[in-house]
N, C-alpha and C positions, 0 to 999 in steps of 0.2 A: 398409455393407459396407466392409470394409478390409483388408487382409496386410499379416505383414511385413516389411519390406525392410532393405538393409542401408544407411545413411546415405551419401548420396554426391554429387556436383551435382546428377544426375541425375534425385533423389528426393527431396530436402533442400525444393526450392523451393515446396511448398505445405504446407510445415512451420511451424508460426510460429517466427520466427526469434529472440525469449526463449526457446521451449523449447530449441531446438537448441543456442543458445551455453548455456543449462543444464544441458545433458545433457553437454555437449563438456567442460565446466569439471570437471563432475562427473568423465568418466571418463578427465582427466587427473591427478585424484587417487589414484580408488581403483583403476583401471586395473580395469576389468571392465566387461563392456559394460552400458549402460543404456540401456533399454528406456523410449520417447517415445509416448502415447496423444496424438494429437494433436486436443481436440476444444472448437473454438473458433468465437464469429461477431462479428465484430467490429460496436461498435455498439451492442448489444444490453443492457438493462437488466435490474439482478440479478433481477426477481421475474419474468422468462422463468426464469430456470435455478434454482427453487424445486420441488418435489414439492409436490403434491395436499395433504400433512398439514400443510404453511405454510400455504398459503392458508385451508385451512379453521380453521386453530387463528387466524390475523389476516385477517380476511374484507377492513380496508383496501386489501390488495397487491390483491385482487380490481379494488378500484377503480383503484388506480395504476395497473395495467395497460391498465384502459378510457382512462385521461390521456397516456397514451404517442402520440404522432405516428403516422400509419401509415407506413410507409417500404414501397417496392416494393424486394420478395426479402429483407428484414428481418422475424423476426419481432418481433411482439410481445405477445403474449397469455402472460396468466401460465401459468406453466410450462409452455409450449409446447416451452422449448429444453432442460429438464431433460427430458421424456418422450422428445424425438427424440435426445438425441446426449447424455446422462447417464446416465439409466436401463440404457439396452443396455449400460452399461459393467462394473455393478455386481457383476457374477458375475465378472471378473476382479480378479485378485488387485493391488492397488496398493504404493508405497511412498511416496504420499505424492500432494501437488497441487499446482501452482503456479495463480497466477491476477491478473490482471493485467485491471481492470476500475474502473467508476466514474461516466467521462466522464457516463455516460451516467444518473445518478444526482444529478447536482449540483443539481439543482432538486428534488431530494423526498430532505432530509439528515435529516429528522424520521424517515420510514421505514427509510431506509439504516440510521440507527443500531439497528434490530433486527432489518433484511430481513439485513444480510450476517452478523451472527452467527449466526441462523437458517439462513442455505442452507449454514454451514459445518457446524454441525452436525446439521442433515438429510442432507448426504450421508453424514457419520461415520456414522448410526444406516441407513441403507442396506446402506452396505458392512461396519456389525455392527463397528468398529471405529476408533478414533480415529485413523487415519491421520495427516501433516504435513500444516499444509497454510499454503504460505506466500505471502504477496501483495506487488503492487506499489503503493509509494503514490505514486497519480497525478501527476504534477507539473505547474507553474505550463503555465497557457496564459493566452493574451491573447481566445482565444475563445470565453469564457462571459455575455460580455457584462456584464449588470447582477448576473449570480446568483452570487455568491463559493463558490469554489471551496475555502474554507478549512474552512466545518462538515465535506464532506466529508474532506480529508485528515485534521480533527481524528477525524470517528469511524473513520476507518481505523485511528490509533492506538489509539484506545481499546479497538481490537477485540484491540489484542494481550492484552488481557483473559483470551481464549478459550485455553484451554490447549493446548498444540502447535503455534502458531502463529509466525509469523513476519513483519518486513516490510522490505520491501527500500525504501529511498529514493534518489531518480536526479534529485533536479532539477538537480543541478550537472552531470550531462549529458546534458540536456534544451533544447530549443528552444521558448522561450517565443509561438514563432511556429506553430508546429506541434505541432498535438492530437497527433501520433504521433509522439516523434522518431525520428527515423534509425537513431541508432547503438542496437542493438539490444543489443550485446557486453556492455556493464556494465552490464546491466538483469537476463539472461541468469546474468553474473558474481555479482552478487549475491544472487541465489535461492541459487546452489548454495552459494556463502560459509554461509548460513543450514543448508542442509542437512549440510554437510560438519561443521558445527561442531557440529550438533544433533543428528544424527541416522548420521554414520561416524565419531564418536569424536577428531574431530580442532579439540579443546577450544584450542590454542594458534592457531587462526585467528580472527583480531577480524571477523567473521558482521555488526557492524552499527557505522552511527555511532551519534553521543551521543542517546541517546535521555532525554526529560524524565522525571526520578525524583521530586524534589516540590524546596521551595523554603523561605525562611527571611527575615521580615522586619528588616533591620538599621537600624533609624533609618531617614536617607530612601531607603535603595537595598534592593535584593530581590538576596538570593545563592539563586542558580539551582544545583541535584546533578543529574549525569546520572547515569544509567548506558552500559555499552561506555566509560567512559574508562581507562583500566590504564594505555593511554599515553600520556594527555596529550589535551588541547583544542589544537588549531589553528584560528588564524585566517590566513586565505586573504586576505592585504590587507593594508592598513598597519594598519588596523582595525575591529574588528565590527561589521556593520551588520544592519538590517533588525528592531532589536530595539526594541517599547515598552514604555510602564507607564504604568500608572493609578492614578491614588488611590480610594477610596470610588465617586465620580460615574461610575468606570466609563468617562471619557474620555480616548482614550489618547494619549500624545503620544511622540514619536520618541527617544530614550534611547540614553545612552552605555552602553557595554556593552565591560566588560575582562575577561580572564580571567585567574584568580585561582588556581594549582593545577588542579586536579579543577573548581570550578565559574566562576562567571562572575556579575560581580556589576553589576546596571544599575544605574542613576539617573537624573534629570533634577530639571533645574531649576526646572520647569515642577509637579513632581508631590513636595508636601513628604511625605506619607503615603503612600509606594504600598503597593497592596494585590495589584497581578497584574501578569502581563508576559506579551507575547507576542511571536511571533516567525515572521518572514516573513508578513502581513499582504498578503493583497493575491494579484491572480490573476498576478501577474510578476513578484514580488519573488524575489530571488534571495539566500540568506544566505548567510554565508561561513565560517560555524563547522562547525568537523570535528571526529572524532580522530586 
């Protein structure tokens, strides 16, 4: 059950506070009210919030969900939280989703890589149309212990695959000490950047950083292409860190990494043939390449 209300302290406070500074960013642009469904449980792993036709078309989520921890006032049985606080929503009219989720996936990245393209487009064939629907990628914690945290943000990426999609990235401000950080504001800011760019026409707002476009082997260094650069790579430091490379063997060693116009070119000494490079490695690394 729910009404409602007009945003205010009063009512604000069991809002999540990404939607609100979303909704606030948003309707300091297009100055029109916007309308916040707020329906969220923090914790909770994607193959709760799947439909009945997931599960049965990949019978595995069945099991991941019997793998889940039980937690007291947490659900976790597969699509338990899509049937209670999804489904009911369906007969209203949307302009899109945001969604901000993961943590809680980091040990099952083999499934994530087809559970979160699936529940995005399960709900599109719900509500009978492709709606936005844009996410946050998780950032670095120190609290995953042994299970890295990197497959997932990698298939977060990948998932911008899915057409109408989007993703917000926040670890530069993020607190690698806390699974949740604080400042809610540029996490908030970001979604709408995506939306405002995508989706109210307002094409001259730079919506994302440099996102990985493909790559070019030059004798011993790899020249890296983003996309989102128009205006330029920054480096936040005297210089780039958190970048490796590998050759053949597949083992990677720590690499200088300068930018170069538009791309950014690594090397090392260590590695005469590279053949890949990565970046930010690690559940705490923090890189310092912008646009």
């Amino acid at each position: 059950k729910g009404n409602w209300v007009i945003c205010s302290p009063e009512t604000a406070g069991r809002l999540s506070a990404v939607s609100y500074f979303f909704g606030k960013s948003l309707y300091e642009h297009i100055k029109s009210p916007v309308g916040l469904i707020n329906s969220c449980w923090g914790g909770t792993n994607a193959v709760t919030w799947v439909p009945k036709s997931v599960l049965d078309a990949h019978p595995q989520y069945e099991k991941l969900a019997l793998d889940i921890p039980g937690n007291v006032g947490k659900p976790t049985g597969a699509g338990v939280v899509y049937n209670g606080m999804i489904y009911s929503l369906t007969s209203e009219k949307i302009a899109g989703a945001i969604w901000y989720q993961g943590e809680s996936n980091v040990q099952q990245r083999i499934e994530y890589e087809t559970l979160f393209p699936e529940l995005i487009k399960s709900w599109r064939e719900k509500w009978e149309y492709d709606f936005p629907f844009y996410f946050v990628q998780i950032p670095y914690c120190n609290q995953y212990g042994k299970f890295s945290l990197n497959y997932i943000t990698e298939v977060q990426r990948n998932t911008l695959d899915v057409p109408g999609t989007g993703m917000a990235v926040i670890y530069d401000v993020s607190d690698t000490s806390n699974l949740h950080p604080i400042d809610k504001e540029p996490v908030g800011y970001r979604l709408a950047l995506l939306a405002l760019n995508k989706n109210y026409g307002m094409t001259n707002i730079v919506c994302s950083g440099p996102l990985y476009k493909n790559m070019k082997s030059e004798g011993n260094a790899i020249r890296i292409f983003f996309d989102y650069v128009d205006g330029g790579l920054v480096c936040k430091g005297k210089e780039l860190t958190h970048f490796q490379i590998a050759g053949s063997d597949n083992i990677f060693y720590p690499a200088q990494a300068k930018i170069d116009g538009k791309t950014v070119v690594v090397k090392s000494s260590k590695v005469k043939n590279p053949v890949s490079v990565r970046l930010g490695w690690g559940n705490t690394a923090r890189p310092n390449l912008f646009n």
